[in-house]
GUNUTI-910691 format. One line per 2 residues: their letters; for each residue x, y, z of N, C-alpha, C, O. Coordinates in steps of 0.05 Angstrom, whole numbers, plus 5000, padded with zeros to 4 digits. Example, Ala and Ser with C-alpha at 12.3 -4.5 7.8 and 13.67 -1.06 7.14 Angstrom:
2
as) 5264,4886,5156,5246,4910,5156,5264,4934,5156,5285,4934,5169 | 5257,4955,5142,5273,4979,5143,5258,5001,5157,5268,5023,5161
//
This chain:
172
xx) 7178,8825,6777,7188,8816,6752,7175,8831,6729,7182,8829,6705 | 7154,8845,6738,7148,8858,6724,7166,8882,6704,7166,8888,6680
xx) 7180,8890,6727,7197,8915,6711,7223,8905,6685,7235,8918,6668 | 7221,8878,6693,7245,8860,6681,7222,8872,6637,7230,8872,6614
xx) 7207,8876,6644,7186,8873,6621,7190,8903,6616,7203,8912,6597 | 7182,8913,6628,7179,8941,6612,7203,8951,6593,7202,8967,6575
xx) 7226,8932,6605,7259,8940,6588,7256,8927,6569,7271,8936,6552 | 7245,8910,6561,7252,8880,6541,7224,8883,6517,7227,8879,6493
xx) 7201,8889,6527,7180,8885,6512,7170,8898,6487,7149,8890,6477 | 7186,8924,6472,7192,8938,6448,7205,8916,6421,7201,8915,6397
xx) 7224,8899,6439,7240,8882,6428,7220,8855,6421,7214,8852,6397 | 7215,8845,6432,7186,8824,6436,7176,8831,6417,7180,8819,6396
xx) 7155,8863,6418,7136,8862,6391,7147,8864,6372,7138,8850,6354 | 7168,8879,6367,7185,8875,6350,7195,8856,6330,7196,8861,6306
xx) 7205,8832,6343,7207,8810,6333,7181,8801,6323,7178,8800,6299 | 7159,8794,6339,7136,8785,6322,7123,8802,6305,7107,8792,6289
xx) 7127,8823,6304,7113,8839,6274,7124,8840,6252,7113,8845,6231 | 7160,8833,6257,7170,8833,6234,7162,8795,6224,7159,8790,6200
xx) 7162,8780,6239,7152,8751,6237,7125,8754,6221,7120,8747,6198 | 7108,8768,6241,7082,8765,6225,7082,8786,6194,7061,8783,6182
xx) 7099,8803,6183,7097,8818,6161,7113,8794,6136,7106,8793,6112 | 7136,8774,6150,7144,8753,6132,7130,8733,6130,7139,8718,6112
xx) 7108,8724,6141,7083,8710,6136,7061,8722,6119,7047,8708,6104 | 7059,8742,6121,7041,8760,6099,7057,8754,6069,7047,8746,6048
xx) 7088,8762,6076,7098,8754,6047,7087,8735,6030,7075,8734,6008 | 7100,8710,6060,7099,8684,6048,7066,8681,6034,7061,8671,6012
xx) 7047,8692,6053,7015,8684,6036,7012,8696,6011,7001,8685,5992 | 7026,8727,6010,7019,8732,5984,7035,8720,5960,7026,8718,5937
xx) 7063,8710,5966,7080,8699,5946,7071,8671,5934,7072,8666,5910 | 7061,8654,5955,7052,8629,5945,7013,8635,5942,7001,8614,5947
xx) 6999,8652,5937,6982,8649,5944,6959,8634,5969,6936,8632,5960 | 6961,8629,5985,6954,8615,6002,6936,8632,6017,6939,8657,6017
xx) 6916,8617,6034,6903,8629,6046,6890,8661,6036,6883,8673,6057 | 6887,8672,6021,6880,8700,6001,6859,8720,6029,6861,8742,6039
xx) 6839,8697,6032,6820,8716,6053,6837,8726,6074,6829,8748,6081 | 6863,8715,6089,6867,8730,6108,6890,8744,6114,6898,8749,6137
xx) 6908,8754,6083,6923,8762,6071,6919,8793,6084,6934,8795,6104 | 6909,8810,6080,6897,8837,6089,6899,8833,6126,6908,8850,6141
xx) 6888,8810,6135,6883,8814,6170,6911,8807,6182,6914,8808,6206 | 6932,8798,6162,6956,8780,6173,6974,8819,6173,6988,8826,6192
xx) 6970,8834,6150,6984,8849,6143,6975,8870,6164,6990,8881,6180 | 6948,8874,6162,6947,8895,6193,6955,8886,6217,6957,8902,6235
xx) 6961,8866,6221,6964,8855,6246,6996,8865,6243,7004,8883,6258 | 7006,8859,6231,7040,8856,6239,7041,8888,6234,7058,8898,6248
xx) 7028,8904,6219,7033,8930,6215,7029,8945,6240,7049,8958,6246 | 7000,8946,6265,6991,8944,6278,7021,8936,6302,7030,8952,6318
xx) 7029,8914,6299,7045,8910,6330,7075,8927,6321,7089,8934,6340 | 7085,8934,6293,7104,8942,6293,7110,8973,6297,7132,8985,6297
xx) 7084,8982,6300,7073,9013,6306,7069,9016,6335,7073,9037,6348 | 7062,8995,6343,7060,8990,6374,7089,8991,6390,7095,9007,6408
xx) 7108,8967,6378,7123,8963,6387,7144,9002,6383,7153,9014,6403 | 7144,9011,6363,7164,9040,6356,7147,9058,6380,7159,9076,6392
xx) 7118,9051,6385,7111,9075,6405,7115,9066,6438,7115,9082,6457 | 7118,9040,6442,7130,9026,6467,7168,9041,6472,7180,9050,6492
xx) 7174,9036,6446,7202,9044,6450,7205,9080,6458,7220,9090,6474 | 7185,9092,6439,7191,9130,6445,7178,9127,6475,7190,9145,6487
xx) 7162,9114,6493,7154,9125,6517,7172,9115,6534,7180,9130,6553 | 7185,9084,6528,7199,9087,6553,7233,9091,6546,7250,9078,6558
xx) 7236,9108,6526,7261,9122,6519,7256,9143,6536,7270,9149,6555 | 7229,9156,6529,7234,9180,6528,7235,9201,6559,7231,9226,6556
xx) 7240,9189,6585,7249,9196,6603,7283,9184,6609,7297,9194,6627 | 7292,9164,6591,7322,9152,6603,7344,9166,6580,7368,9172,6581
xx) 7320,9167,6559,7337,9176,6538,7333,9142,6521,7326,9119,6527 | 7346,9159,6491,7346,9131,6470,7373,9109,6475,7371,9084,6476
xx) 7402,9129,6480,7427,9118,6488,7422,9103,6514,7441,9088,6520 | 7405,9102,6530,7415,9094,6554,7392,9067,6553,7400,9046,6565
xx) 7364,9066,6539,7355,9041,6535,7367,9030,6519,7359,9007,6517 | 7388,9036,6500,7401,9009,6486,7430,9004,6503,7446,8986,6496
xx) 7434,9024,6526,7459,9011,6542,7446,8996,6565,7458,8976,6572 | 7428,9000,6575,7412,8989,6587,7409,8955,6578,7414,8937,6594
xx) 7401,8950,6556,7389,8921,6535,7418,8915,6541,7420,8898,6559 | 7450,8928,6526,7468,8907,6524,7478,8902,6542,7490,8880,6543
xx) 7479,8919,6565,7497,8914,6596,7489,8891,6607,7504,8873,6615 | 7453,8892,6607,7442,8870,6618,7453,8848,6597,7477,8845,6601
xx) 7443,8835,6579,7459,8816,6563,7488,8805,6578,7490,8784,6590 | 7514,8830,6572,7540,8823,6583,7541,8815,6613,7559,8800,6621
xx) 7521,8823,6630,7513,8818,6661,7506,8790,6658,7518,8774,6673 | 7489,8782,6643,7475,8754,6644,7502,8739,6634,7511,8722,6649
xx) 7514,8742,6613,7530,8722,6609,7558,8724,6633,7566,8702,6641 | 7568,8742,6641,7580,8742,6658,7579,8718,6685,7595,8702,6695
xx) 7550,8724,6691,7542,8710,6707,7531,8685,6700,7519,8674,6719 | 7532,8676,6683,7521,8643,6673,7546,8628,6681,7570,8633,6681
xx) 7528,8606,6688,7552,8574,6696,7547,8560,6670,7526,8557,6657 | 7576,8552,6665,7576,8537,6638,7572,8503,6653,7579,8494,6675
xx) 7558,8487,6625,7556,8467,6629,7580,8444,6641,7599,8454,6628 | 7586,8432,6648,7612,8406,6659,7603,8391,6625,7584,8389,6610
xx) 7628,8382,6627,7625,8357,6608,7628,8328,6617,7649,8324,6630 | 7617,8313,6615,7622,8280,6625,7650,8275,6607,7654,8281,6583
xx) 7670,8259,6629,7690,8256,6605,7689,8225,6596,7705,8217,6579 | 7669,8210,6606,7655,8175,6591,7649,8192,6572,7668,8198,6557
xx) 7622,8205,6568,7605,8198,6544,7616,8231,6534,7613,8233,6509 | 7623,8249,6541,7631,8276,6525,7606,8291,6520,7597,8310,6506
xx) 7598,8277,6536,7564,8299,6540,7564,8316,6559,7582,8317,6575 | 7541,8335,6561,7540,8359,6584,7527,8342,6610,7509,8325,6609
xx) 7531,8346,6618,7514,8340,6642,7504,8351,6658,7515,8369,6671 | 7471,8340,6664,7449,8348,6667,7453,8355,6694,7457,8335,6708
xx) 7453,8376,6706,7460,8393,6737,7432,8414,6735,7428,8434,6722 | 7413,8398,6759,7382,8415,6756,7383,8446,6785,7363,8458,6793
xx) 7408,8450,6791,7412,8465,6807,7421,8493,6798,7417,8516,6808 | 7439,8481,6770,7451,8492,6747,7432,8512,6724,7432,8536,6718
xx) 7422,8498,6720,7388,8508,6702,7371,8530,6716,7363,8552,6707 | 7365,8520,6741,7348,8538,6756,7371,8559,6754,7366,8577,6739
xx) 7399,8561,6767,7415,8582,6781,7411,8606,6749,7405,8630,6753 | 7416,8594,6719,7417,8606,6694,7387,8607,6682,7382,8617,6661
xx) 7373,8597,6695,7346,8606,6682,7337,8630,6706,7330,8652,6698 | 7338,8628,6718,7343,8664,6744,7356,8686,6734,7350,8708,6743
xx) 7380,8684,6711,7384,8703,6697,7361,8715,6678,7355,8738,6681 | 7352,8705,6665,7323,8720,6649,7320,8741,6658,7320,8761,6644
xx) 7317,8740,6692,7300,8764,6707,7325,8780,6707,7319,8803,6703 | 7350,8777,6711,7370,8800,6715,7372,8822,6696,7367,8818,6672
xx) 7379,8849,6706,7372,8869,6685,7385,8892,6698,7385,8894,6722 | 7399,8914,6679,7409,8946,6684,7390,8955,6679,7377,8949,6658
xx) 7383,8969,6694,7372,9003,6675,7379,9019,6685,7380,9019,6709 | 7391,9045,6665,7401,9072,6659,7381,9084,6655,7364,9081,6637
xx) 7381,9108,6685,7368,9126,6676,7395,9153,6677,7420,9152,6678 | 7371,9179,6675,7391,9204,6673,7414,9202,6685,7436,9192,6678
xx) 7407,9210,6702,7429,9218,6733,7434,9195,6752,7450,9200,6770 | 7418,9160,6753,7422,9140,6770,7419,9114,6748,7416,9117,6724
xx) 7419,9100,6756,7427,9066,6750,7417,9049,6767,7419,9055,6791 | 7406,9027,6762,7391,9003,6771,7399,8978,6760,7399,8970,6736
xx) 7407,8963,6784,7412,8936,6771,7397,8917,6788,7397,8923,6812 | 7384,8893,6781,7368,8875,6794,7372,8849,6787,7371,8838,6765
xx) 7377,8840,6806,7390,8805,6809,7376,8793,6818,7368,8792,6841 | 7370,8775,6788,7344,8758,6815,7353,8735,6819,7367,8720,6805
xx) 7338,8734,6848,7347,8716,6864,7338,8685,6856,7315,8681,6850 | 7354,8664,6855,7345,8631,6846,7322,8624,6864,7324,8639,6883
xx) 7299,8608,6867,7292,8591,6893,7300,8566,6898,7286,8549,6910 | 7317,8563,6890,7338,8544,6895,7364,8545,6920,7382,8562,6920
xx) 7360,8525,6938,7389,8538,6953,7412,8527,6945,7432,8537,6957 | 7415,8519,6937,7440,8515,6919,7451,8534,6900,7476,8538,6900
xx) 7433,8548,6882,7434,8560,6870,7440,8585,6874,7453,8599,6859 | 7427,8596,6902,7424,8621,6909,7452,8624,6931,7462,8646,6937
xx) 7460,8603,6939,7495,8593,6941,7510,8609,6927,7521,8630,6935 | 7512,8598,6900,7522,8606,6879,7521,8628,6872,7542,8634,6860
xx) 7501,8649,6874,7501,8679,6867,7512,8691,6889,7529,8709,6885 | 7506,8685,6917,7514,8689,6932,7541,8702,6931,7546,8726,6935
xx) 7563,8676,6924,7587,8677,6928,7602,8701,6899,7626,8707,6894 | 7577,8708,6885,7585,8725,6850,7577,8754,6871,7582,8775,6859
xx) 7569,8757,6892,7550,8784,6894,7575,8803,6895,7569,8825,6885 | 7602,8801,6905,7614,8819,6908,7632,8826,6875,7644,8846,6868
xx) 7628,8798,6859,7634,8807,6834,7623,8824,6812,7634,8834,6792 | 7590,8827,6823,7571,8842,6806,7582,8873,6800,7591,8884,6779
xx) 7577,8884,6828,7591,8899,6838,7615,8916,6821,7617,8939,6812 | 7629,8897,6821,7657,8910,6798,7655,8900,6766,7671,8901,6748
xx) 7632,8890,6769,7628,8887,6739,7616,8900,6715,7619,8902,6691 | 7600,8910,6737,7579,8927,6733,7592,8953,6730,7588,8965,6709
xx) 7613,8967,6753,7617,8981,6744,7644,8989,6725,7655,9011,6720 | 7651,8961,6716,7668,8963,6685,7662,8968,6657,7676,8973,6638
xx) 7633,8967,6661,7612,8980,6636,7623,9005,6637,7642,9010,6623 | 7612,9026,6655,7618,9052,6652,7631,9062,6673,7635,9051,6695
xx) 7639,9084,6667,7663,9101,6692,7638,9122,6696,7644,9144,6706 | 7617,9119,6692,7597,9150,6689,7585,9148,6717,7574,9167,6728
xx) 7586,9120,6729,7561,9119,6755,7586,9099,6780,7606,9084,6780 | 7571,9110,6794,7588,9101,6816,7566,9073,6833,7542,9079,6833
xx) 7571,9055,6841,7559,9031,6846,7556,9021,6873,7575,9006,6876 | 7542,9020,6897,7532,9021,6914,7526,8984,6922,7520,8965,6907
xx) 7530,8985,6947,7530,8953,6950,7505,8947,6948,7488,8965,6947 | 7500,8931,6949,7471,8905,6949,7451,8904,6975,7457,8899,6998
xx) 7427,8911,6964,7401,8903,6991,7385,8891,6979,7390,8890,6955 | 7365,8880,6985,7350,8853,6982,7323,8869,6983,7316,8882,7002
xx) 7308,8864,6960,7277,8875,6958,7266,8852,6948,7267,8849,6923 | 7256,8836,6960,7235,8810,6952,7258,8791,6938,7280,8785,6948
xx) 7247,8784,6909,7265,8761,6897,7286,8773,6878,7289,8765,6855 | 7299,8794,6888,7319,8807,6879,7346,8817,6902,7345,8820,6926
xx) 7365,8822,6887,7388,8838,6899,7389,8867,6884,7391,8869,6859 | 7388,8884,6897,7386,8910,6874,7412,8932,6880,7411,8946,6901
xx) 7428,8934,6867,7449,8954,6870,7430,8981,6853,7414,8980,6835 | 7441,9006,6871,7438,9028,6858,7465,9046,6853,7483,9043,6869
xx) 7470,9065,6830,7498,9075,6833,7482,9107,6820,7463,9108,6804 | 7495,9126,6832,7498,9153,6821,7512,9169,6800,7535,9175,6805
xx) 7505,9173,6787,7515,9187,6767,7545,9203,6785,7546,9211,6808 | 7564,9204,6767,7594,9215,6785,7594,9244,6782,7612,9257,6792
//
C-alpha cells in the first residue's frame, strides 16, 4: 500500500501548505498569536516546496501528462467501482450495510499508474468475504474499463500479488 502513496502524496502536501499559508493569513490579518506568525509561514512555504519537488521526481520518469492521467483514471476507477448506498423505503434513510463500507473503503487503495511504454493498475483486495465477493464478480469489468480510458495500452487479465489484483497493459 505503499505505492498507493507515492501517486497521491504531492497532492497531500499540497493541500496542507496551502491550509497552513491561509492560517498565516488568518494570524497576520487578525493579529493573533504574532510570535509564531514567521514559524507558521515557513512551515507552509517549506511543505509547498516540498510538495512541487515530490511532484518533478516522480513526474519525472512517467512524464507530467501521465501522473495527472494516472490521479484522474484512478478517481473514475474508484467511482466506477463504488456500491451506492440502498435506501430504507420506512424511514428514507441509507442503510447501514458494514460489508458495503469495508468493500468502498478498499477503494482508497485502488490506483492506475502510467508509465512510458506500460500501465499499472492495482485493486485492492477487501478482507472481507463478502466484499471480496463483490469485486470478485466487477474483475472482468475492470478490465474493459480500464481500457476505455485510453486506446494507447492494451490490458492484460488479472493475477493476484498479496492484497491486490494487478492488471498490466502495454503500450500498442
Amino acid at each position: 500500500m505503499v505505492n498507493n502513496m507515492k501517486l497521491f502524496f504531492p497532492i497531500y502536501e499540497s493541500l496542507a501548505s496551502v491550509i497552513i499559508i491561509c492560517l498565516d493569513w488568518l494570524i497576520h490579518r487578525f493579529n493573533l498569536f504574532i510570535q509564531y506568525q514567521t514559524i507558521v509561514l515557513i512551515i507552509g512555504v517549506g511543505l509547498l516546496i516540498l510538495a512541487a519537488i515530490s511532484v518533478y521526481l516522480l513526474s519525472r520518469k512517467r512524464g507530467f501528462g501521465n501522473y495527472c492521467k494516472s490521479l484522474n483514471d484512478s478517481c473514475r476507477l474508484r467511482s466506477f467501482l463504488r456500491q451506492q448506498n440502498t435506501i430504507n423505503d420506512f424511514t428514507s434513510k441509507a442503510k447501514v450495510n458494514l460489508d458495503q463500507r469495508i468493500y468502498n473503503s478498499a477503494l482508497w487503495y485502488t490506483y492506475i499508474d502510467y508509465a512510458e511504454d506500460s500501465m499499472e493498475v492495482r485493486v485492492c483486495i477487501p478482507n472481507n468475504f463478502k466484499a471480496k465477493k463483490v469485486l470478485d464478480s466487477n474483475l472482468d469489468n475492470i478490465a474493459q474499463e480500464v481500457s476505455s480510458y485510453t486506446d494507447k495500452y492494451i490490458c492484460s487479465g488479472h493475477t493476484r500479488k498479496g492484497s491486490f489484483y494487478i492488471y498490466k497493459g502495454e503500450k500498442k
